[in-house]
Biopython code that builds the backbone (N, CA, C, O; Angstrom):
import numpy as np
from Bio.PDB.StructureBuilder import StructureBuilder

atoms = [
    (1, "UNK", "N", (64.304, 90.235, 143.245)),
    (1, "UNK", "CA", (65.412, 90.854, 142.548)),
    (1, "UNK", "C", (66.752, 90.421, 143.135)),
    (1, "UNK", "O", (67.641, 89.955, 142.422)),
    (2, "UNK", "N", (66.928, 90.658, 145.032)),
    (2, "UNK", "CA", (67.828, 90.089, 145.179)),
    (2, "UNK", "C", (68.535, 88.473, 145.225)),
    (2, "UNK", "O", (69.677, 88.206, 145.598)),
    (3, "UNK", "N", (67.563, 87.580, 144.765)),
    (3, "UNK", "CA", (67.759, 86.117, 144.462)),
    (3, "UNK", "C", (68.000, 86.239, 142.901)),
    (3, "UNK", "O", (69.017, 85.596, 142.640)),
    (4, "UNK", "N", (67.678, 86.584, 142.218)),
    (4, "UNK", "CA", (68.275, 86.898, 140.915)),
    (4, "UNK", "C", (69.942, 87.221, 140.552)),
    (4, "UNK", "O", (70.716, 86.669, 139.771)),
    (5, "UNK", "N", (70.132, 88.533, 141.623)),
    (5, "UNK", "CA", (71.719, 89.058, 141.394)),
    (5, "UNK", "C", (72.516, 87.822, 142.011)),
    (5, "UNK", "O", (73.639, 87.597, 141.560)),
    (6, "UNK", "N", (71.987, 86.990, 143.038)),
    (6, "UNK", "CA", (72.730, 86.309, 144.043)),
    (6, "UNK", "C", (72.928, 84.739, 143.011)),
    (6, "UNK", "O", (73.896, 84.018, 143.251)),
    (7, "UNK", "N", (71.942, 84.357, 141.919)),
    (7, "UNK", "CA", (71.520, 83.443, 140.974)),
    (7, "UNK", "C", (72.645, 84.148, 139.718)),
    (7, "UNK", "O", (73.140, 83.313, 138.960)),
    (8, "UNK", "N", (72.947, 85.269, 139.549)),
    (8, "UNK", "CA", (73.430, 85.492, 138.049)),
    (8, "UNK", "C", (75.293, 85.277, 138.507)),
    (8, "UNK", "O", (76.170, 84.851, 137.755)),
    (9, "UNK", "N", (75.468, 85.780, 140.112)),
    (9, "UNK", "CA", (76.898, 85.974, 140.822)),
    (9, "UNK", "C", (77.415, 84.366, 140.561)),
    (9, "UNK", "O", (78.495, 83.920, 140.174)),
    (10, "UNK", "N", (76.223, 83.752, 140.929)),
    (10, "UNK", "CA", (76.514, 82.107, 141.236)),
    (10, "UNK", "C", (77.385, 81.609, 140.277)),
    (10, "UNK", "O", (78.536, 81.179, 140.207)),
    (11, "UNK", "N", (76.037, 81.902, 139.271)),
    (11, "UNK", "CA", (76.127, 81.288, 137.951)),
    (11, "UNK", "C", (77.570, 82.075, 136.903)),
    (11, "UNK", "O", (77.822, 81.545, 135.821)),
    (12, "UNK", "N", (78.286, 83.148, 137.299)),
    (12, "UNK", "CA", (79.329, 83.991, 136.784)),
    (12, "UNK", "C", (80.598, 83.102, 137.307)),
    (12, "UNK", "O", (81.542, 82.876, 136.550)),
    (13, "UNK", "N", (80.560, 82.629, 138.605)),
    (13, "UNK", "CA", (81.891, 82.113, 139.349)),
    (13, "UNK", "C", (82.132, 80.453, 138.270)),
    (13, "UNK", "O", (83.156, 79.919, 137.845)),
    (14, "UNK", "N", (80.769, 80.107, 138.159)),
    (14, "UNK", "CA", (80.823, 78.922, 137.422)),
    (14, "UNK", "C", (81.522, 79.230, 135.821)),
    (14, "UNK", "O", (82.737, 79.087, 135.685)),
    (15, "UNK", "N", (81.005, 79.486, 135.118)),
    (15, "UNK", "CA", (81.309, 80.410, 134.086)),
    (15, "UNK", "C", (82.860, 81.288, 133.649)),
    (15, "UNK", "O", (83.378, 81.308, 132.532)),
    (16, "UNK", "N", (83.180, 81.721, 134.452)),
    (16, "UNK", "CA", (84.418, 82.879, 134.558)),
    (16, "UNK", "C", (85.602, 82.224, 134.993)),
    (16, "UNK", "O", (85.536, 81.614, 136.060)),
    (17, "UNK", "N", (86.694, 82.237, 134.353)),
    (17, "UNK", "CA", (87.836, 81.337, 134.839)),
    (17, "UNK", "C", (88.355, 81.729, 136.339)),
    (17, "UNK", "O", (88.212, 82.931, 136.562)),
    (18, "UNK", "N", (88.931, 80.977, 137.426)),
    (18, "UNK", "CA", (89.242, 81.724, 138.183)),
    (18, "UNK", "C", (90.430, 82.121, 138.398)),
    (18, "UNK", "O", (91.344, 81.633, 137.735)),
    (19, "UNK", "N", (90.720, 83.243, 139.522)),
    (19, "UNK", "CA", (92.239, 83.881, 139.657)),
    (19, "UNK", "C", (93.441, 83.048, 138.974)),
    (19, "UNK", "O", (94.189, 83.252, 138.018)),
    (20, "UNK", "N", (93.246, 81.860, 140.059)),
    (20, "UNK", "CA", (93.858, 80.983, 140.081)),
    (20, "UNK", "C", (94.694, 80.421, 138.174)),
    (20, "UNK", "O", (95.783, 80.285, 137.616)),
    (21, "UNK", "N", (93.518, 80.319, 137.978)),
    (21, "UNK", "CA", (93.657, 79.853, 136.314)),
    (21, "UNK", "C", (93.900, 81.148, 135.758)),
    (21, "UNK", "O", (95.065, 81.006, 135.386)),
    (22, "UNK", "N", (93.701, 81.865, 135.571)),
    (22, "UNK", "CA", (94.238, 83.647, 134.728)),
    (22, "UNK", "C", (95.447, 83.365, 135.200)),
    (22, "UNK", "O", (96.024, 83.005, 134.174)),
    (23, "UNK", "N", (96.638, 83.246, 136.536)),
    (23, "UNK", "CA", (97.889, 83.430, 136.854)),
    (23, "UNK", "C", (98.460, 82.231, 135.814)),
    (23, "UNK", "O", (99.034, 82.273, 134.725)),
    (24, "UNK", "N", (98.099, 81.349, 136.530)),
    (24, "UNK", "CA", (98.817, 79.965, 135.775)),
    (24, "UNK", "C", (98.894, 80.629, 134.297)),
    (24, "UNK", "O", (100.050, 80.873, 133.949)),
    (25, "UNK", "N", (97.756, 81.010, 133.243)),
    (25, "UNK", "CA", (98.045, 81.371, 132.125)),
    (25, "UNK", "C", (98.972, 82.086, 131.479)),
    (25, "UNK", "O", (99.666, 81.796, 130.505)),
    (26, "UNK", "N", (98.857, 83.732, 132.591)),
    (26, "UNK", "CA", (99.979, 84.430, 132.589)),
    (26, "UNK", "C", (101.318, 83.891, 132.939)),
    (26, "UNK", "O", (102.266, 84.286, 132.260)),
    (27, "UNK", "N", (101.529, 83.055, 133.891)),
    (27, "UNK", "CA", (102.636, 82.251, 133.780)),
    (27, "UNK", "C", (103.174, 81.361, 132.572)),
    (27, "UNK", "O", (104.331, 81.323, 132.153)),
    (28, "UNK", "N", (102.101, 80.678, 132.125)),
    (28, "UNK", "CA", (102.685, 79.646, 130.461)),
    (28, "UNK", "C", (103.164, 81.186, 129.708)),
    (28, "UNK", "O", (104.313, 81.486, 129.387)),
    (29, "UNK", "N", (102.043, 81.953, 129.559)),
    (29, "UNK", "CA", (102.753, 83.072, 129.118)),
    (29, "UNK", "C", (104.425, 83.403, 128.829)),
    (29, "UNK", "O", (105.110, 83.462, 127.808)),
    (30, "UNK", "N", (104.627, 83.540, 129.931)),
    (30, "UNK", "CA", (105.468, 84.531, 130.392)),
    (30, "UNK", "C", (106.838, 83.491, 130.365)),
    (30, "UNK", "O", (107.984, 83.938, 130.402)),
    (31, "UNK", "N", (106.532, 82.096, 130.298)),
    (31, "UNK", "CA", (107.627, 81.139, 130.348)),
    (31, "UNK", "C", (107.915, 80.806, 128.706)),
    (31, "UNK", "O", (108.993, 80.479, 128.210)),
    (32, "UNK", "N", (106.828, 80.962, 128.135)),
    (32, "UNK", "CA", (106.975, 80.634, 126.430)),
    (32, "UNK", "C", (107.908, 81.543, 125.836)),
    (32, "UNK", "O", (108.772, 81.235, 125.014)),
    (33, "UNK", "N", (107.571, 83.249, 126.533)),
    (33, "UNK", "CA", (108.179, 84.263, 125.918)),
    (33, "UNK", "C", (109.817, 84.311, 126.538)),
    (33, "UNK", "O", (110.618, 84.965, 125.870)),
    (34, "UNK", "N", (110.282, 83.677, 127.715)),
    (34, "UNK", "CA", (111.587, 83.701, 127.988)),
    (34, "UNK", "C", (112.460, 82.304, 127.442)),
    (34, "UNK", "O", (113.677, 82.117, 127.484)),
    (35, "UNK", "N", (111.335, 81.369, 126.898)),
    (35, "UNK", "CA", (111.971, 80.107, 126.151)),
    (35, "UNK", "C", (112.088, 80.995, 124.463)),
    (35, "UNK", "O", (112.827, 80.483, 123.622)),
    (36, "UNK", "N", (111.776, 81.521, 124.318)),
    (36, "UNK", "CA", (111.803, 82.450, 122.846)),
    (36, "UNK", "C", (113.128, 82.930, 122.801)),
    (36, "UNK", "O", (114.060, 82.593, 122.070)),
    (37, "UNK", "N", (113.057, 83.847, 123.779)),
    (37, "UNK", "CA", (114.229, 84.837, 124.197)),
    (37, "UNK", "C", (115.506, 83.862, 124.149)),
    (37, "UNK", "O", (116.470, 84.134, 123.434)),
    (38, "UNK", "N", (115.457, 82.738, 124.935)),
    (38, "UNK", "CA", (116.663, 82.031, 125.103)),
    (38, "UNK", "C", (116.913, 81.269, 123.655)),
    (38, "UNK", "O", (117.995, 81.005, 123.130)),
    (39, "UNK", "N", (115.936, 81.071, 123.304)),
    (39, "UNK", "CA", (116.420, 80.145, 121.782)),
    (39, "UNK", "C", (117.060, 81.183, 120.672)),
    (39, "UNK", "O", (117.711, 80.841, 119.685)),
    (40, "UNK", "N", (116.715, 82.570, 121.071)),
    (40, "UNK", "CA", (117.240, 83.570, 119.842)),
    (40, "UNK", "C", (118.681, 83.685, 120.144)),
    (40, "UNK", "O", (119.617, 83.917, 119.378)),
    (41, "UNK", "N", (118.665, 83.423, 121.735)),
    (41, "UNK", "CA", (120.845, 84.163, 122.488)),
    (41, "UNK", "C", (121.158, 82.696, 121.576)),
    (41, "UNK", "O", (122.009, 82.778, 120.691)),
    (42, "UNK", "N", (120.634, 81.698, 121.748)),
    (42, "UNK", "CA", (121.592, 80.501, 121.482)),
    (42, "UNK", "C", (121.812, 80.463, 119.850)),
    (42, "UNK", "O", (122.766, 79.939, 119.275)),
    (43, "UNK", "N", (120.792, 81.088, 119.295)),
    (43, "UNK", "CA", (120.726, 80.836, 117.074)),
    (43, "UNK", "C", (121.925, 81.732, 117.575)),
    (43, "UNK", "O", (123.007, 81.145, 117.564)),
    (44, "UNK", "N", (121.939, 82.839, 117.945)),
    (44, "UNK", "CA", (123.387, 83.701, 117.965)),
    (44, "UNK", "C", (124.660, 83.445, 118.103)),
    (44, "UNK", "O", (125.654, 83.967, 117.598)),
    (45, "UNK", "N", (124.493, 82.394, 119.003)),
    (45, "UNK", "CA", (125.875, 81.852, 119.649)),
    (45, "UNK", "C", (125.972, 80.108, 119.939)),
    (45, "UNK", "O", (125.694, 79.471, 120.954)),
    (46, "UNK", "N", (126.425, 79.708, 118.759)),
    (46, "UNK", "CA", (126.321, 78.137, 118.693)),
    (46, "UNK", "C", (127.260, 77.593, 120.117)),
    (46, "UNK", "O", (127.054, 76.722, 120.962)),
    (47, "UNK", "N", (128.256, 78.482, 119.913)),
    (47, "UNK", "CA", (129.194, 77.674, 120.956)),
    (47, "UNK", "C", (128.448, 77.166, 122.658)),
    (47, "UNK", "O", (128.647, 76.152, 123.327)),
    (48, "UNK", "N", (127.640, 78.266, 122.890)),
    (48, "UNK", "CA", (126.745, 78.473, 123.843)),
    (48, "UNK", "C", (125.722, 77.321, 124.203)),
    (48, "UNK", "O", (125.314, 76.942, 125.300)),
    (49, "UNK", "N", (125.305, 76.679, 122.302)),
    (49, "UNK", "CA", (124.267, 75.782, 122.474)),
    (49, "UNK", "C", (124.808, 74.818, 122.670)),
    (49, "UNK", "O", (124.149, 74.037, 123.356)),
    (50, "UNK", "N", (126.296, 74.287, 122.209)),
    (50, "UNK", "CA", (127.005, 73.252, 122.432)),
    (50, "UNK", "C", (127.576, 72.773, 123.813)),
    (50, "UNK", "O", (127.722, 71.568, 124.016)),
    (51, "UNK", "N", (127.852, 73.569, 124.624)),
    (51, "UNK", "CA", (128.030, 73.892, 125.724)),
    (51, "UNK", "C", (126.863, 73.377, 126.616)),
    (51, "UNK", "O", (126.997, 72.362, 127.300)),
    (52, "UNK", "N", (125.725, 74.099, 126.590)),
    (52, "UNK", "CA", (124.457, 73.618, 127.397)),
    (52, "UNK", "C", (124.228, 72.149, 127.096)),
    (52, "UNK", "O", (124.046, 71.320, 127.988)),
    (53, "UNK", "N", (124.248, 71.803, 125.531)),
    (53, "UNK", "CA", (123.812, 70.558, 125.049)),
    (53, "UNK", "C", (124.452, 69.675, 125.997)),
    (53, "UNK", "O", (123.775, 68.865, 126.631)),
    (54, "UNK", "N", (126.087, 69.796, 126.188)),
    (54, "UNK", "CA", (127.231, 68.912, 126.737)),
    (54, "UNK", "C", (126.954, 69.079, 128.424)),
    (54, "UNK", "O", (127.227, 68.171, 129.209)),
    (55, "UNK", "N", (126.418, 70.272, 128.808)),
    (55, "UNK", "CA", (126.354, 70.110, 130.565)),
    (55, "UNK", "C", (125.010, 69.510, 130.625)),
    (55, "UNK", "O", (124.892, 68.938, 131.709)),
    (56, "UNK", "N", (123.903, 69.401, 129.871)),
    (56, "UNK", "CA", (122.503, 68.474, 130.071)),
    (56, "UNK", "C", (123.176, 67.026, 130.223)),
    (56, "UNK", "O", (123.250, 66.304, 131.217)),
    (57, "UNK", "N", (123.681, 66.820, 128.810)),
    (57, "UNK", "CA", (123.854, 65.288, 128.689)),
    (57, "UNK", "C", (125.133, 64.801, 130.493)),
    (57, "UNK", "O", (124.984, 63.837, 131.244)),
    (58, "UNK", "N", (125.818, 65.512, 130.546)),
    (58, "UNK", "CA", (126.408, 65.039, 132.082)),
    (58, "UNK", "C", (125.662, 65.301, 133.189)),
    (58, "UNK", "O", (125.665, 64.477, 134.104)),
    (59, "UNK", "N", (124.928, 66.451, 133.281)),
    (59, "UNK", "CA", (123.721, 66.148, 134.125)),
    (59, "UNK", "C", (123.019, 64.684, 134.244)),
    (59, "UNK", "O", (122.987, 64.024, 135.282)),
    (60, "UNK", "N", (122.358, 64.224, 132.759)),
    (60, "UNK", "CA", (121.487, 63.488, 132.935)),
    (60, "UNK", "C", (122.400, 61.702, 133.171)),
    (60, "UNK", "O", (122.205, 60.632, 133.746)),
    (61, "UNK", "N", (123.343, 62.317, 132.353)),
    (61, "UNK", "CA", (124.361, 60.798, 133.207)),
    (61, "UNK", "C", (124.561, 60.531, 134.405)),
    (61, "UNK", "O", (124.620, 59.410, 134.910)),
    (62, "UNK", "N", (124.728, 62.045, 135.160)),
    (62, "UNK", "CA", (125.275, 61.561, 136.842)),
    (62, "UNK", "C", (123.289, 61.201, 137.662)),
    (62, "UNK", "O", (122.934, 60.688, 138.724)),
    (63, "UNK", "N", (122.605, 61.721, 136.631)),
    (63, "UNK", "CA", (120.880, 61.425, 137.283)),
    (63, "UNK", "C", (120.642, 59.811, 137.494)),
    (63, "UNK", "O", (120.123, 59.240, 138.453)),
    (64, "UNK", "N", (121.232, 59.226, 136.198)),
    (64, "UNK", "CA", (121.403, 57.636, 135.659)),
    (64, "UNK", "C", (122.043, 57.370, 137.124)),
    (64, "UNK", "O", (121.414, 56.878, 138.061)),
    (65, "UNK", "N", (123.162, 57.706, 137.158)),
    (65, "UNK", "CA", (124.350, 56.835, 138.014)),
    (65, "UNK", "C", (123.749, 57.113, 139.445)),
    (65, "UNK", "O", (123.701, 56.104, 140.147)),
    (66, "UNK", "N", (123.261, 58.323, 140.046)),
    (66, "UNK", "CA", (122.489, 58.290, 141.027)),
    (66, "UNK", "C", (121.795, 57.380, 141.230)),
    (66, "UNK", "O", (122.052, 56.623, 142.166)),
    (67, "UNK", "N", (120.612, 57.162, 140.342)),
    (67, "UNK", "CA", (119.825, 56.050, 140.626)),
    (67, "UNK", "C", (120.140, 54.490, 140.200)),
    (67, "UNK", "O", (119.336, 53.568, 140.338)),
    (68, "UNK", "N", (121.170, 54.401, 139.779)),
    (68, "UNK", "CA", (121.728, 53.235, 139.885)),
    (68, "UNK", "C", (122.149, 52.628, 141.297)),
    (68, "UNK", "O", (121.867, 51.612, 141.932)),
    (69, "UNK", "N", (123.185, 54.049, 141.531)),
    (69, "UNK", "CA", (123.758, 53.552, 142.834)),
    (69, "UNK", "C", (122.709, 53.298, 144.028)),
    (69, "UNK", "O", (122.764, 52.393, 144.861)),
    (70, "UNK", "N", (121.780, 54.268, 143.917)),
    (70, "UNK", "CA", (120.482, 53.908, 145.168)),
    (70, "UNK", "C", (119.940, 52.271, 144.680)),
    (70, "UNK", "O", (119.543, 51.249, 145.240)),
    (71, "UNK", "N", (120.155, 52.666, 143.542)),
    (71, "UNK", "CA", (119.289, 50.843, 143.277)),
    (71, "UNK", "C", (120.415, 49.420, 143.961)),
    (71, "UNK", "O", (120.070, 48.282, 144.279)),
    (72, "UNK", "N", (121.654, 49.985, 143.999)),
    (72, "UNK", "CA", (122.743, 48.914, 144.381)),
    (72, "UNK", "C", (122.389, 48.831, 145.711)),
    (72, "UNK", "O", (121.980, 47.812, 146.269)),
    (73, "UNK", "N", (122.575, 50.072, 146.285)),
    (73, "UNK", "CA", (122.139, 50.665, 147.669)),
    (73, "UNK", "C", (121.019, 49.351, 148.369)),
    (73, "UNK", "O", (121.230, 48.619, 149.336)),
    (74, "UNK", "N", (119.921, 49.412, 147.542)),
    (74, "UNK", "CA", (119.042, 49.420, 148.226)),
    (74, "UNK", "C", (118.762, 47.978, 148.370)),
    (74, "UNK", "O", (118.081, 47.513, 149.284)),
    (75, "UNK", "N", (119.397, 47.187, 147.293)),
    (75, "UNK", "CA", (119.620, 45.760, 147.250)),
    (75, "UNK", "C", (120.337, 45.139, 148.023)),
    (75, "UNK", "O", (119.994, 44.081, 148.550)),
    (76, "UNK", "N", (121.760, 45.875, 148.253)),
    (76, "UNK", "CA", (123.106, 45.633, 148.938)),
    (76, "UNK", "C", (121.413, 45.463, 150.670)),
    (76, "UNK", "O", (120.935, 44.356, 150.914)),
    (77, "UNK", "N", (120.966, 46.669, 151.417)),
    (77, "UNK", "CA", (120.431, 46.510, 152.272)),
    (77, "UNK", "C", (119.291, 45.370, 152.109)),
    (77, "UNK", "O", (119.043, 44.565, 153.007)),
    (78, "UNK", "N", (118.615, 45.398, 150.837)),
    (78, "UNK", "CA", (117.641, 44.397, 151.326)),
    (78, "UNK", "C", (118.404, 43.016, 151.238)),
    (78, "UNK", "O", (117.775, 42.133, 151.822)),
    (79, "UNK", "N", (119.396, 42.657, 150.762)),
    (79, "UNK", "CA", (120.023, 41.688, 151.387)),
    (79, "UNK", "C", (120.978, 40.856, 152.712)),
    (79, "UNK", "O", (121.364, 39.744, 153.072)),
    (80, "UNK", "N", (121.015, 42.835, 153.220)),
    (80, "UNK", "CA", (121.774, 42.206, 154.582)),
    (80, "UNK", "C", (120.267, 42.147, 155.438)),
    (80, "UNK", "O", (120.191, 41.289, 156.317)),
    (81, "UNK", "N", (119.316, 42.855, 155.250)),
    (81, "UNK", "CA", (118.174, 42.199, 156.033)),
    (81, "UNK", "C", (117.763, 40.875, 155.952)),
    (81, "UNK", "O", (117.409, 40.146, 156.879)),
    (82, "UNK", "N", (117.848, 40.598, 154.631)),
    (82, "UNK", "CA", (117.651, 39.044, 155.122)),
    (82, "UNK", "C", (118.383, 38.343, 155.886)),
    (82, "UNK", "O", (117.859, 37.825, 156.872)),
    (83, "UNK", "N", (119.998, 38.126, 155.579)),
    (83, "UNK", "CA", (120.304, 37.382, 155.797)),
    (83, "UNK", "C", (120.365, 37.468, 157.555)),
    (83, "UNK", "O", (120.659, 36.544, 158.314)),
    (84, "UNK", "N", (120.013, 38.792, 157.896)),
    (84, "UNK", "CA", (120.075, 38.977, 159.287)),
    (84, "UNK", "C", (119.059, 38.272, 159.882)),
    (84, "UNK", "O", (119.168, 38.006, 161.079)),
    (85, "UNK", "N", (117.771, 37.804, 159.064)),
    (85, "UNK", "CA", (116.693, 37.190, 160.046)),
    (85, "UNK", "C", (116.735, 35.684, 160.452)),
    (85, "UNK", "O", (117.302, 34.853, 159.743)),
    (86, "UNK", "N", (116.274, 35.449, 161.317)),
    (86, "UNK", "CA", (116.409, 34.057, 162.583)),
    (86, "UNK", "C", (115.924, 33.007, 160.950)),
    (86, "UNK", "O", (115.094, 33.241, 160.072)),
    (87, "UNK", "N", (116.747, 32.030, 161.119)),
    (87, "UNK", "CA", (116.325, 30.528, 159.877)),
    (87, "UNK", "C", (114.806, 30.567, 160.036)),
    (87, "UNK", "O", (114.362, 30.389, 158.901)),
    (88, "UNK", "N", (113.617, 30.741, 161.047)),
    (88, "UNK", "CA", (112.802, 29.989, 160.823)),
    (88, "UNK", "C", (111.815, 31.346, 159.867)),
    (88, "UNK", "O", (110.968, 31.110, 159.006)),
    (89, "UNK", "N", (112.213, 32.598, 160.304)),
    (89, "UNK", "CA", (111.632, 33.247, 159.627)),
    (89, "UNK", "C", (112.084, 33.778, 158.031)),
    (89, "UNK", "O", (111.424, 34.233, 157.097)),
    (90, "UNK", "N", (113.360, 33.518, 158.194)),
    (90, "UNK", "CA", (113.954, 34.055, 156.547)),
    (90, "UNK", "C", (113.609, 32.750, 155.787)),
    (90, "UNK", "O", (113.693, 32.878, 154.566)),
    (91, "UNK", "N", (113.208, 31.418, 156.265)),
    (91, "UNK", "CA", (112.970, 30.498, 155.591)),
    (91, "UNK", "C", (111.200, 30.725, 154.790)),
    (91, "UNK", "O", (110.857, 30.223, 153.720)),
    (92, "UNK", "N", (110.510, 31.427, 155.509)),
    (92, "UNK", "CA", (109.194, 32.116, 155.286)),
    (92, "UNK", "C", (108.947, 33.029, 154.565)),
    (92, "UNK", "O", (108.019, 33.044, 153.757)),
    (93, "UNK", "N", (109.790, 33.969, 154.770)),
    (93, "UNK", "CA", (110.008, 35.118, 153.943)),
    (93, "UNK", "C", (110.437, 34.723, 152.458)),
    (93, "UNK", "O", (109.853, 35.137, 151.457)),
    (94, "UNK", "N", (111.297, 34.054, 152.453)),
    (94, "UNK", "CA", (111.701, 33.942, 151.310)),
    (94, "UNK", "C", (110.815, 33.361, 150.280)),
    (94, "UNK", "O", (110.856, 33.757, 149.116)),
    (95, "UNK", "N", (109.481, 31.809, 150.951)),
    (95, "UNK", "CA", (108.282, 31.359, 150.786)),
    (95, "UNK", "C", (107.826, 32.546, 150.007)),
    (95, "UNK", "O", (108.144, 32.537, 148.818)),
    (96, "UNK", "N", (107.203, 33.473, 150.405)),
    (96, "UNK", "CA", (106.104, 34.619, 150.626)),
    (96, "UNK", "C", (106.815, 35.313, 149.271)),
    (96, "UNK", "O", (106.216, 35.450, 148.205)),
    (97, "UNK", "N", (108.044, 35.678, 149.484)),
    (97, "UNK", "CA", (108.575, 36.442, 148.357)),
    (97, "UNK", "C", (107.943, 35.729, 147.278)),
    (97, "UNK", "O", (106.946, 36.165, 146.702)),
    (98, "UNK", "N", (108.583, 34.490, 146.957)),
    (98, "UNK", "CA", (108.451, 33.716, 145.940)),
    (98, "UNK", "C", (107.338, 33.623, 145.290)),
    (98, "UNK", "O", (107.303, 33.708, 144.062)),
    (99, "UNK", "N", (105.751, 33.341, 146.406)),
    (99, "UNK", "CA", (104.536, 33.566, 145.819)),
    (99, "UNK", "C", (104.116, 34.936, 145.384)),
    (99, "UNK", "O", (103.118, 35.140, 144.693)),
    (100, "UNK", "N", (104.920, 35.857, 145.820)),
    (100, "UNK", "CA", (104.460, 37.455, 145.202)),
    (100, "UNK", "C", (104.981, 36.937, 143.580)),
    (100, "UNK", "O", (104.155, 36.979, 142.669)),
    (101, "UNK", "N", (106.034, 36.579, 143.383)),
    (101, "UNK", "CA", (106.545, 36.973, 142.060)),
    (101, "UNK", "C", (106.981, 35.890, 141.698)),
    (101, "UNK", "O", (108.109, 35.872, 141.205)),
    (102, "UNK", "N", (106.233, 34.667, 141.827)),
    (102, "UNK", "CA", (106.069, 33.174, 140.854)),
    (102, "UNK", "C", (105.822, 33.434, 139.717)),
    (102, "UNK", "O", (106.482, 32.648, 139.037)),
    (103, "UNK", "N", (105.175, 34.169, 139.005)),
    (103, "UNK", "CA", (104.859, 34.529, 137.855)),
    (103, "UNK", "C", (105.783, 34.915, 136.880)),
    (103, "UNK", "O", (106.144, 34.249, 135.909)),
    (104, "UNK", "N", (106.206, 36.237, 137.264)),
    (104, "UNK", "CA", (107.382, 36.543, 136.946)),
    (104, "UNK", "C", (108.849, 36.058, 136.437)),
    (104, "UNK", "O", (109.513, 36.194, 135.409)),
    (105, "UNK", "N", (109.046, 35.256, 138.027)),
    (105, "UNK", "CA", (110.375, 33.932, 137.906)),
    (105, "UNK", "C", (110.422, 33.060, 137.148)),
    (105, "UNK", "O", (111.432, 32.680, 136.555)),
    (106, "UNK", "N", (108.955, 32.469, 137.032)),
    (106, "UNK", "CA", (108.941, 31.560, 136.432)),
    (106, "UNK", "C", (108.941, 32.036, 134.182)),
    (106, "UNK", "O", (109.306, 31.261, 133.298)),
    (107, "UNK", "N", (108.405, 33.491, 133.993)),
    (107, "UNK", "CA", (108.466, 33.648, 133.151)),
    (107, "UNK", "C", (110.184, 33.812, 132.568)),
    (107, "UNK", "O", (110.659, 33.410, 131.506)),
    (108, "UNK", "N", (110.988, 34.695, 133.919)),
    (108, "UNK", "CA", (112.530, 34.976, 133.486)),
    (108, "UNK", "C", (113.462, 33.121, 133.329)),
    (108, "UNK", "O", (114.662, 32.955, 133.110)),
    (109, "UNK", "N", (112.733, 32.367, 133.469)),
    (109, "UNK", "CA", (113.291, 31.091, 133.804)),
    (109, "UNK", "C", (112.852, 30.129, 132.259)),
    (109, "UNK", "O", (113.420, 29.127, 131.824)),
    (110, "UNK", "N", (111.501, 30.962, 131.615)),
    (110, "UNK", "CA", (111.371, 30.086, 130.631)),
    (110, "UNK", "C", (111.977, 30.612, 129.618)),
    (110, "UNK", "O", (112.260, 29.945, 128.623)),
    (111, "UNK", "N", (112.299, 32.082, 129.763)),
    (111, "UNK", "CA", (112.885, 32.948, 128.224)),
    (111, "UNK", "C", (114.291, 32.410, 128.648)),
    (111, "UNK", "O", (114.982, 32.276, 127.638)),
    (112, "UNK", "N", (114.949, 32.057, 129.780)),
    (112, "UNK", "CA", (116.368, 31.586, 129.516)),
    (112, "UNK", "C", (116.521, 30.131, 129.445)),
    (112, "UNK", "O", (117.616, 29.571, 129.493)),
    (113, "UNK", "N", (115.463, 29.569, 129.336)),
    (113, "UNK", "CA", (115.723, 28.149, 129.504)),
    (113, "UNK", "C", (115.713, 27.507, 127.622)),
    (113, "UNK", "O", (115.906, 26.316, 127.376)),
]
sb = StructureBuilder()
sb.init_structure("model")
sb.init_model(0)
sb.init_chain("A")
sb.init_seg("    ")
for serial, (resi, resn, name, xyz) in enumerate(atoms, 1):
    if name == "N":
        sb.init_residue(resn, " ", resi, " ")
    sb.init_atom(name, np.array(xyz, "f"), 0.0, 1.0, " ", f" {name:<3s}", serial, name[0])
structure = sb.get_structure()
């Protein structure tokens, strides 16, 4: 009998969603019903939606320009590393680069050629 209850417990944990998953649910829940709420203040008040619309879109511009600038960033450095290394090794490196992304070069070299 008691390998049975200990066989049906097993077989329930498998079966039965856990804590874990019931919260998360109650959470989509509970986030759907305050995305509701917010879409009814904004049908109310256009000026409101225009407003948010205009602080997203400059948000997502200065997100752009962030990662632009890290991308300048990061070029600006990987170029003073090179040029910082001794001739016999930046002459290697540069080798090595080239065979990573021969493929590539050689494809940006035939669409402009």
């Amino acid at each position: 009998m008691i390998k049975d209850v200990e066989e049906l417990i097993k077989e329930s944990e498998k079966v039965l969603p856990s804590e874990d998953l019931l919260i998360e649910a109650v959470r989509d829940i509970m986030k759907e019903e305050i995305k509701e709420y917010i879409r009814e203040k904004m049908k109310k008040n256009p000026e409101i939606k225009d407003e948010i619309r205009k602080a997203m879109l400059l948000y997502i511009g200065a997100k752009v320009k962030e990662i632009e600038a890290a991308t300048l960033m990061s070029k600006a450095l990987g170029e003073l590393g090179i040029i910082s290394l001794p001739p016999e090794i930046k002459k290697e490196f540069i080798s090595n680069m080239y065979k990573m992304f021969q493929k590539e070069i050689d494809e940006m070299l035939e669409k402009t050629l």
